[in-house]
C-alpha positions in Angstrom: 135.4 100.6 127.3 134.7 98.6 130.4 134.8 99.5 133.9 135.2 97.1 137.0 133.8 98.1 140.4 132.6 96.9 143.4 131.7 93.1 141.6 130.4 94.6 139.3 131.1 95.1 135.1 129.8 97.5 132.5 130.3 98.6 129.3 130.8 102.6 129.9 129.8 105.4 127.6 130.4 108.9 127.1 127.2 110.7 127.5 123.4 109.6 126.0 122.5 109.0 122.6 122.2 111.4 120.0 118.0 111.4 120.9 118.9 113.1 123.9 118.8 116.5 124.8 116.0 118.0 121.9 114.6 121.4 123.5 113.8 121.0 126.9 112.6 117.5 127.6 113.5 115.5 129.8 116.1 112.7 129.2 115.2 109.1 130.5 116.9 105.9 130.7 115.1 103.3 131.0 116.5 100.2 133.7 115.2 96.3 133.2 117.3 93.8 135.5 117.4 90.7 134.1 118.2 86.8 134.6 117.4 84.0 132.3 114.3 85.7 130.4 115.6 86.7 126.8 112.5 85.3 125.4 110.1 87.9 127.8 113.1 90.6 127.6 112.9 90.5 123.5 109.3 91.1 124.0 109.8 94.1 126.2 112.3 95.5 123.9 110.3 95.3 121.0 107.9 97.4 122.7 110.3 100.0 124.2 111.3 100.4 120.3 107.6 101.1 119.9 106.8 104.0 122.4 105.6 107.1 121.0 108.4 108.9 122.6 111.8 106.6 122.5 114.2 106.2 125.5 117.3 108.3 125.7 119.0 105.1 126.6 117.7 101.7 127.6 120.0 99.7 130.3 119.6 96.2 130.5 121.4 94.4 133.7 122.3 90.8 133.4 122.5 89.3 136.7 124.2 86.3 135.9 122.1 84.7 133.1 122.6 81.3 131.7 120.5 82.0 128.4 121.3 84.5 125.9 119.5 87.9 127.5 122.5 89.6 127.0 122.8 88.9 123.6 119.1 89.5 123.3 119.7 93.2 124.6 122.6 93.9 122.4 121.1 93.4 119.5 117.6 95.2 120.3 120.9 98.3 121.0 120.7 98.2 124.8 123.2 99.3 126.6 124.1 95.7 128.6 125.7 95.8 132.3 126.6 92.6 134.4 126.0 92.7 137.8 128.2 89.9 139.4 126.2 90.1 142.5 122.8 88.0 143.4 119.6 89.2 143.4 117.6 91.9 141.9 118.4 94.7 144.2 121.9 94.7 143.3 121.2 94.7 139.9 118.8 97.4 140.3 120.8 99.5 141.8 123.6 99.0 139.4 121.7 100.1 136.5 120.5 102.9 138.5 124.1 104.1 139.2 124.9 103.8 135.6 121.9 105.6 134.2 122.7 109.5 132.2 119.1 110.4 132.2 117.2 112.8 134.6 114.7 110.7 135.1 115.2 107.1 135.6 112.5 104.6 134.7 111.8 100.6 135.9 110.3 97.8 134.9 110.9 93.9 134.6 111.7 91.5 131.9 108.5 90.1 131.8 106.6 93.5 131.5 105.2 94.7 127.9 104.2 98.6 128.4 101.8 100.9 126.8 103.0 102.6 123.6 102.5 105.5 125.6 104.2 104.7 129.0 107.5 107.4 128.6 104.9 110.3 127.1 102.8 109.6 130.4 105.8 109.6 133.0 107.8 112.8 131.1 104.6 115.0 131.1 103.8 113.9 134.4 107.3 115.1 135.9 107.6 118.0 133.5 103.9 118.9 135.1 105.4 119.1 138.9 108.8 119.6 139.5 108.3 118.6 143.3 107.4 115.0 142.4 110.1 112.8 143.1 108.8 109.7 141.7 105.7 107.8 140.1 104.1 104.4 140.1 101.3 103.1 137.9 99.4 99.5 137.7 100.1 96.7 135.5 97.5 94.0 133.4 98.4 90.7 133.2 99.0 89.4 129.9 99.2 85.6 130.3 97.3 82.9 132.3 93.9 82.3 132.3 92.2 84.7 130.6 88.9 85.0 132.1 91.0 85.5 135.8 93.9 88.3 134.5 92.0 91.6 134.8 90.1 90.2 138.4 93.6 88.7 139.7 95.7 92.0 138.4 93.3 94.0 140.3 93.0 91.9 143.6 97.2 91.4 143.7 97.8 94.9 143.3 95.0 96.2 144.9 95.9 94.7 148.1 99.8 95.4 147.7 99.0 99.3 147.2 96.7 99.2 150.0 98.1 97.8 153.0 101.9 99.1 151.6 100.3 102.7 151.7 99.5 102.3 155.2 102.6 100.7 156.5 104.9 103.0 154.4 102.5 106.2 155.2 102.4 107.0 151.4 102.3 105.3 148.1 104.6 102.3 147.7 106.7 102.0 144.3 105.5 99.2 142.0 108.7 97.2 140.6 107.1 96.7 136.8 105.9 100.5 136.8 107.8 102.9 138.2 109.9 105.9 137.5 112.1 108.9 139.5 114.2 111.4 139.3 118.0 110.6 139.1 118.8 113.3 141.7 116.7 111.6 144.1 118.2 108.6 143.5 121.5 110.0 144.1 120.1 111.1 147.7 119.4 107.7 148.6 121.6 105.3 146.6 124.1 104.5 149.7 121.1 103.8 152.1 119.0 101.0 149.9 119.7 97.3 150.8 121.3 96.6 147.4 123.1 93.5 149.0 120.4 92.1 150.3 118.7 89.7 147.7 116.0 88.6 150.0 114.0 92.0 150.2 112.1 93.6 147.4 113.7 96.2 145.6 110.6 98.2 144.9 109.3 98.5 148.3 113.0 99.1 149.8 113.4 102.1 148.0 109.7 103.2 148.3 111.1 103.4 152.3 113.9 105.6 151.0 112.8 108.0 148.4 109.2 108.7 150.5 111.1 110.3 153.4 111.8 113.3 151.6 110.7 112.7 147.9 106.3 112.9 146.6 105.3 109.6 145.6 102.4 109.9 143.4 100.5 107.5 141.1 101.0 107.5 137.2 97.4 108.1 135.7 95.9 106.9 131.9 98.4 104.1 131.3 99.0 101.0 132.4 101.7 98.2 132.1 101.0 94.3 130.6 103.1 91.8 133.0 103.0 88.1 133.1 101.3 86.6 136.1 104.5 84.6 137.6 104.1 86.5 140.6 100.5 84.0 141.4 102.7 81.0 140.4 103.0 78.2 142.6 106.1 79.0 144.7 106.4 82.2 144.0 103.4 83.9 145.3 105.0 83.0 148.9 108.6 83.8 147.9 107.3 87.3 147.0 104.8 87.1 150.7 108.2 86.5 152.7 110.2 89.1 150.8 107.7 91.4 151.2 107.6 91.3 155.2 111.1 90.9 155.1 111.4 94.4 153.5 109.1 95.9 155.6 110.7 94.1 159.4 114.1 95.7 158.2 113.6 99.3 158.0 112.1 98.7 161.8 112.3 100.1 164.6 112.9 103.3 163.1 110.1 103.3 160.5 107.7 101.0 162.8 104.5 102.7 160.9 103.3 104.9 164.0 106.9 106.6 164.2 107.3 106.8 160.6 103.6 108.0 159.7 104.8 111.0 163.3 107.9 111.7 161.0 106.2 111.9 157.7 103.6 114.1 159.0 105.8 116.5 160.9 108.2 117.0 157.3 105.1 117.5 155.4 103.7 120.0 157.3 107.4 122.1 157.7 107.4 121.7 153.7 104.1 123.4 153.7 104.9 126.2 155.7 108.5 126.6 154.1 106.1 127.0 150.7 103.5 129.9 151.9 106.1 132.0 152.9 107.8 131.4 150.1 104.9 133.0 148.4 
């Protein structure tokens, strides 16, 4: 059956496959945007299909590819949406609207995760039911090889850091990153899903950290290619970047945000000793 909303198209189905729902696990769908990578996205799949623990469902959105990922996800049995509108936050988003599971994980085309990646991020939301979401790092599995592990650590070293201070808490990391589909749900008409210009990650990092735990996902970690250092697109992502940070302002200018955080973190404190 297919459905047809807001520019958007997907293929629609009746609840999650018959993996789901054993004892009292929770139930994940897994959300890769994509445009014009089937070569990368095949990769990806194959090691989804590999985890330890599988996917309850794995949602691939096509945002207007001219190659055959679509074709690529069907036949790895993804569950394949087209987002009619540009960029990756809107096609983000869609798969985010679409996904069954309770907890909603993300990651690119390009990105080849540990065999253990869904064990780590189910145990580590079955461990706390107050975390909202999770973010881990990422290797980089192409370039020169001498320069990945230095260059993985310097890019994402620096994005975690200054992020953490402009957002007050962790930022979300777009290849690594999971949450719950009920905080999601609290935020979905507030991110800038039309904007293609801002970075989808760090837009909802604004979002879900308001009122949602960010914390880091420990003992894994997540192979991407180094296209983000490429020439051009290392500023592209530079622009996006302040661009994503400049339109959340005035209201989350860091000193008024970091007042606002510290105030709701503090009520949430006391609310929980007198609930003991």
């Amino acid at each position: 059956m297919t459905a047809h909303t807001e520019g958007h198209t997907m293929e629609t189905v009746d609840g999650l496959p018959s993996t789901a729902n054993q004892g009292t696990r929770l139930t994940t769908s897994v959300v890769i945007p994509v445009k014009d990578d089937a070569e990368l996205l095949a990769r990806c799949l194959s090691a989804l299909h590999a985890q330890d623990q599988p996917a309850d469902e794995i949602i691939v959105v096509d945002n207007g590819s001219s190659d055959s990922s679509a074709s690529v996800a069907l036949a790895w049995g993804a569950r394949v949406l087209t987002c009619l509108d540009p960029g990756i936050p809107a096609a983000a988003s869609t798969g985010y609207d679409a996904a069954l599971g309770e907890l909603i994980l993300r990651l690119d085309a390009d990105c080849e995760p540990d065999a253990q990646w869904i064990t780590a991020i189910v145990s580590a939301f079955d461990d706390d039911e107050h975390l909202g979401a999770i973010t881990g790092p990422a290797r980089f599995t192409d370039g020169p090889a001498a320069l990945r592990t230095p260059l993985s650590r310097l890019y994402l070293g620096a994005y975690m850091t200054l992020l953490s201070v402009t957002l007050g808490h962790l930022p979300l990391f777009g290849s690594n990153l999971a949450f719950r589909r009920e905080a999601w749900q609290a935020v979905r008409s507030d991110v800038h899903r039309g904007d293609p210009d801002i970075h989808d990650d760090l837009d909802l990092a604004f979002h879900l950290g308001e009122n949602h735990r960010i914390a880091r996902l420990p003992h894994t970690t997540m192979g991407m290619s180094m296209r983000p250092l490429t020439a051009g697109q290392f500023g592209r992502r530079v622009h996006r970047g302040v661009r994503s940070v400049l339109v959340h302002w005035p209201r989350d200018f860091p000193p008024l945000r970091w007042g606002r955080l510290i105030v709701r973190r503090r009520l949430f404190s006391t609310a929980g000793r007198s609930a003991r």
